[in-house]
C-alpha positions in Angstrom: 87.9 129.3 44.7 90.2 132.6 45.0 89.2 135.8 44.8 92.2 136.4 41.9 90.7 133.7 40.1 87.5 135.6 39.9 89.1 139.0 38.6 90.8 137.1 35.4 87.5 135.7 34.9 85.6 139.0 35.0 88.7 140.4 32.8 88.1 137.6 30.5 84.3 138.9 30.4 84.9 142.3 30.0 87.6 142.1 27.4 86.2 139.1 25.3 89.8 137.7 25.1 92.8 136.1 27.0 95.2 138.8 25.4 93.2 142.1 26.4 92.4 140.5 29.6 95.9 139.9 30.2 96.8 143.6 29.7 94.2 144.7 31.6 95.5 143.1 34.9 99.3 143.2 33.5 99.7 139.3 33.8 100.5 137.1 31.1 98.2 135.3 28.6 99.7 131.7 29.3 99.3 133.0 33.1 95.3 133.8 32.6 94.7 130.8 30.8 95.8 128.9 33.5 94.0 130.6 35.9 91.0 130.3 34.0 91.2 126.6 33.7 91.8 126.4 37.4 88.3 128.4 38.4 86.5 126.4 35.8 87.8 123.1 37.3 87.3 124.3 40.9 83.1 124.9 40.2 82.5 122.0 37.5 81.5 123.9 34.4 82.8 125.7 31.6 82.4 129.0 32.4 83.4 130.1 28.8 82.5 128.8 24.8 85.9 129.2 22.8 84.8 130.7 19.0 86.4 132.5 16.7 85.3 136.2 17.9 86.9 135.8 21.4 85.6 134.2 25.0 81.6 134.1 25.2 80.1 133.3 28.3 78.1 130.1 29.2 74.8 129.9 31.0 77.3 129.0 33.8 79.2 131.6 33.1 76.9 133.9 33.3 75.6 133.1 36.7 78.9 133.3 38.5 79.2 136.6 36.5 76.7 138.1 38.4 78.3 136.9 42.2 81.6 137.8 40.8 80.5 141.5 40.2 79.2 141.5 43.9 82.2 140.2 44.9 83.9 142.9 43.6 81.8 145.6 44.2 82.5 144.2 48.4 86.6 144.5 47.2 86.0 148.0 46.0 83.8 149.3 49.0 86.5 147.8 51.4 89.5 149.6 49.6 87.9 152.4 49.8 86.7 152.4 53.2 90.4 151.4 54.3 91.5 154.3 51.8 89.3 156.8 53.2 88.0 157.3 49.6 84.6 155.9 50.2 83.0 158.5 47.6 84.9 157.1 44.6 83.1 154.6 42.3 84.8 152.8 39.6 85.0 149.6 37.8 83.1 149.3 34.7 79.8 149.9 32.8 78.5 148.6 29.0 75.7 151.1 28.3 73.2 150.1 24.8 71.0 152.3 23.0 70.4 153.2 19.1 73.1 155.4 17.8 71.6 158.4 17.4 70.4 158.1 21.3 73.7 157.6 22.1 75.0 160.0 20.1 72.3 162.8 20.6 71.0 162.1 23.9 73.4 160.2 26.6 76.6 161.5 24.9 76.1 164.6 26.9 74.7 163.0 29.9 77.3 160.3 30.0 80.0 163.2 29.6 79.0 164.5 33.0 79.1 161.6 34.7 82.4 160.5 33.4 83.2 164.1 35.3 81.6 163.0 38.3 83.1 159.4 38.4 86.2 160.0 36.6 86.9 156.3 38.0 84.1 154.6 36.2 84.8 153.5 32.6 81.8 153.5 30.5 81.1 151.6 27.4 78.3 152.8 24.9 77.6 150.0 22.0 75.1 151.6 19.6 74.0 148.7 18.0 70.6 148.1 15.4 70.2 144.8 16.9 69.1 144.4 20.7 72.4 143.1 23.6 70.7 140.4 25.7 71.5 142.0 29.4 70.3 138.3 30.4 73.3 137.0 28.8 75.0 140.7 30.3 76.2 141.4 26.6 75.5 145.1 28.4 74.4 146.4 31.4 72.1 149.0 30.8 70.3 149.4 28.2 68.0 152.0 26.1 65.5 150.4 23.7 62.1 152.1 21.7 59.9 148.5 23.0 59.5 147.1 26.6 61.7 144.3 27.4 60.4 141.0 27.7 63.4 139.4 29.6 61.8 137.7 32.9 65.5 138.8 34.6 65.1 142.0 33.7 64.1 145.2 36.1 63.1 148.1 33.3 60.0 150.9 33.0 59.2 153.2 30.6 61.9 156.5 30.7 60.5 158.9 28.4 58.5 160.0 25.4 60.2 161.4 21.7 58.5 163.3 19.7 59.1 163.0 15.8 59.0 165.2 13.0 59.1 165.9 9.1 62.4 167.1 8.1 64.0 168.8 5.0 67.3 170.5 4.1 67.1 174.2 5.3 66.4 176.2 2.6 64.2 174.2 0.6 60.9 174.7 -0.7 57.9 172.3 0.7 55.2 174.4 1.5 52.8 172.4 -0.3 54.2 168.8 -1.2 50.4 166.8 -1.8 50.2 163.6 -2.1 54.2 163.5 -2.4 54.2 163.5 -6.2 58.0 164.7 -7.2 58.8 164.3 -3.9 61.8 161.9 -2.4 61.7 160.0 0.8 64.5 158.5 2.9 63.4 155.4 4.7 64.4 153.0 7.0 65.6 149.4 5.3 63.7 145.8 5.2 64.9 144.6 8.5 62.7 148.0 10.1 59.8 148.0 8.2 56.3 148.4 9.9 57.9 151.1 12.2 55.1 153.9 12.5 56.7 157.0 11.9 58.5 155.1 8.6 54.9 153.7 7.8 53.0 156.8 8.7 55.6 159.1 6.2 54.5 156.7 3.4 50.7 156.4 3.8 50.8 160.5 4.2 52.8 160.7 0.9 52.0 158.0 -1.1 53.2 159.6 -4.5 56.5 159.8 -3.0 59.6 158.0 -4.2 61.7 155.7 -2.1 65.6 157.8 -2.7 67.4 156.2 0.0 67.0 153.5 2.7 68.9 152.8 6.1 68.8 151.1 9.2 70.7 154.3 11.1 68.9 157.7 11.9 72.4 159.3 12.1 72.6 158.3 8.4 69.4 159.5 7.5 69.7 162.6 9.1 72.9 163.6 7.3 71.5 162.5 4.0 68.7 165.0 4.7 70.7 167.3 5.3 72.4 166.5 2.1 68.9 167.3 0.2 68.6 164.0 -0.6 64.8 164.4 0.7 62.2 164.2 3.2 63.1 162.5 6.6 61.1 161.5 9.8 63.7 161.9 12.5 63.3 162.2 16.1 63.0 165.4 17.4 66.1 165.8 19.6 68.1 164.3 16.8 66.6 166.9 13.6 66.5 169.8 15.9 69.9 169.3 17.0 71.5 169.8 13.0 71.8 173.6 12.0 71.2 172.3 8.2 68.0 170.9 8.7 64.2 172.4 9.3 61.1 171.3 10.1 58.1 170.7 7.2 54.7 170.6 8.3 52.6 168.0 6.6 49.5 169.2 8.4 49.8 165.9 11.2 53.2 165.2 13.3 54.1 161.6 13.0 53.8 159.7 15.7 56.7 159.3 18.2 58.1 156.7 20.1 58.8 155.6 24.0 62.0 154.8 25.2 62.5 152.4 27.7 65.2 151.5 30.3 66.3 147.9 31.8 69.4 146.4 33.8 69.5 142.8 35.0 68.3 142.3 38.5 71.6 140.4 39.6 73.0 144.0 39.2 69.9 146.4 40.8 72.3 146.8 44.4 76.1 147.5 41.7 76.9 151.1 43.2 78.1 152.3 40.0 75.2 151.7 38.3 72.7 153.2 40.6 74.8 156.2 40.5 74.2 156.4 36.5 70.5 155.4 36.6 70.2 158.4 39.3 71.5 160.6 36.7 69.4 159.4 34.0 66.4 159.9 36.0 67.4 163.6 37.0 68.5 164.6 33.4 66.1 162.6 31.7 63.0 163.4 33.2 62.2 159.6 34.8 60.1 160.3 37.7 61.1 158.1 40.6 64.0 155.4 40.4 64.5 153.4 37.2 
C-alpha cells in the first residue's frame, strides 16, 4: 500500500468523483481509477459503492478513511516541520448545521478562522436532514438533539433563545386567541417541534398562511408580512425588518449540540476550529 494511493482515495472521498478528484491532484481520471483499483486490491475490499450520484464510501471505506486522514495529518506535520512552517494548518474540513445556524451564527465565526488558517478549506452543508459523521458524510457537526452515534464524541454547546416575530411596523398589541391572525409554520416532516407547537396552542384561532422546513425562509416571509413567526433569537434579531411581539410567554428555545467522530478527536485542524467554537461560542471547556 502507497502513501499516493491513499491521497487519490481521500480525493476520491472528498470530491465524490473520479473527475473532481482528478483535478484536485492534477492527474488524470483513467490515471485515478487505476490507482483506485490498485489500493482496493492491495487491502481486499471495496473501498467505494459506484451509484449514480458519484463514489460513496463502504463500511470499509470508511475505516481506512479514518487512518488515511492520520496519515496525512503525519505528511502535513512533516512538511511543515522540514518547511519551518509548523504553524500552518491546512487540508480540509465538512462543517453541518441548519441553515440559518450556518448562515446567522458560524458564517461569521467560520470567516475568522478562514483568516487565521487561510490554508484550511472549509465546507458548510446546511442541510434539513442530519449527515451521519459515522459514515464521515461531515466532520463536525451542529444539531438541536444529542447525538446517538456510539462513535461519536459530542456535548451540549449552547442554549437559543426563541421569540414571536412580526414585520416592523405592524400592529399586534393585542392578537387573543389568534383570531384574524396568520401563522407561518414549519412543514409535516417538523411537526411536534415545541416552539412550532407552542405558537399554535397559544393561538389557536390562528390560521396556517405558510409552511417550511427552512427558518431563513420563514424569516423572510415574515418579514414580507406574511405573519407571525417563532424564530430563533439570533436569527429575528439579526433582520432590520422584523420586531419582536410579546404574547405574554416566550416560547421555548432549543439546545444546540456539537459532535465529531472519535477517529478524528487528535486531526489538528479540527481542534483548531472546535477551540474557536468554544471561545466564540461560549462552550465552557473543550468540545
Amino acid at each position: 500500500m502507497e502513501w499516493s494511493d491513499l491521497r487519490v482515495f481521500l480525493a476520491i472521498a472528498r470530491e465524490g468523483t473520479l473527475g473532481a478528484a482528478a483535478r484536485r491532484l492534477e492527474q488524470t481520471q483513467p490515471t485515478m481509477g487505476r490507482r483506485l483499483r490498485a489500493l482496493e486490491d492491495a487491502v481486499g475490499h471495496k473501498l467505494f459503492q459506484r451509484t449514480s450520484a458519484g463514489f460513496v464510501l463502504t463500511d470499509e471505506g470508511s475505516a481506512v478513511l479514518a487512518h488515511a486522514e492520520r496519515m496525512e495529518e503525519e505528511a502535513l506535520a512533516i512538511a511543515r516541520r522540514l518547511t519551518g512552517q509548523e504553524q500552518h494548518l491546512e487540508g480540509g474540513l465538512r462543517v453541518t448545521s441548519s441553515d440559518w445556524f450556518g448562515a446567522t451564527v458560524l458564517t461569521p465565526l467560520l470567516a475568522e478562522f478562514a483568516q487565521t488558517h487561510p490554508r484550511i478549506t472549509v465546507e458548510l452543508l446546511t442541510e434539513a436532514r442530519f449527515l451521519s459523521l459515522s459514515r464521515r458524510e461531515a466532520d463536525l457537526a451542529f444539531r438541536i438533539r444529542p447525538f446517538d452515534e456510539p462513535d461519536v464524541i459530542s456535548r451540549k454547546l449552547l442554549h437559543t433563545p426563541y421569540a414571536v416575530y412580526a414585520r416592523r411596523g405592524g400592529a399586534f398589541s393585542d392578537v387573543g386567541e389568534g383570531e384574524d391572525t396568520a401563522l407561518l409554520a414549519l412543514d409535516s416532516a417538523f411537526a411536534g417541534f415545541p416552539d412550532d407547537s407552542w405558537l399554535q396552542t397559544r393561538l389557536p384561532k390562528a390560521r396556517i398562511a405558510f409552511r417550511s422546513n427552512s427558518r431563513l425562509v420563514q424569516a423572510r416571509m415574515c418579514a414580507q408580512g406574511l405573519g407571525l413567526a417563532v424564530l430563533p433569537v439570533p436569527l429575528g434579531d439579526s433582520l432590520g425588518e422584523l420586531m419582536r411581539v410579546d404574547l405574554g410567554e416566550p416560547p421555548p428555545g432549543r439546545d444546540t449540540w456539537i459532535g465529531y467522530h472519535r477517529d478524528l478527536r487528535r486531526l489538528a485542524r479540527l481542534r483548531a476550529l472546535l477551540d474557536l467554537v468554544a471561545l466564540r461560542l461560549g462552550a465552557s471547556g473543550q468540545a
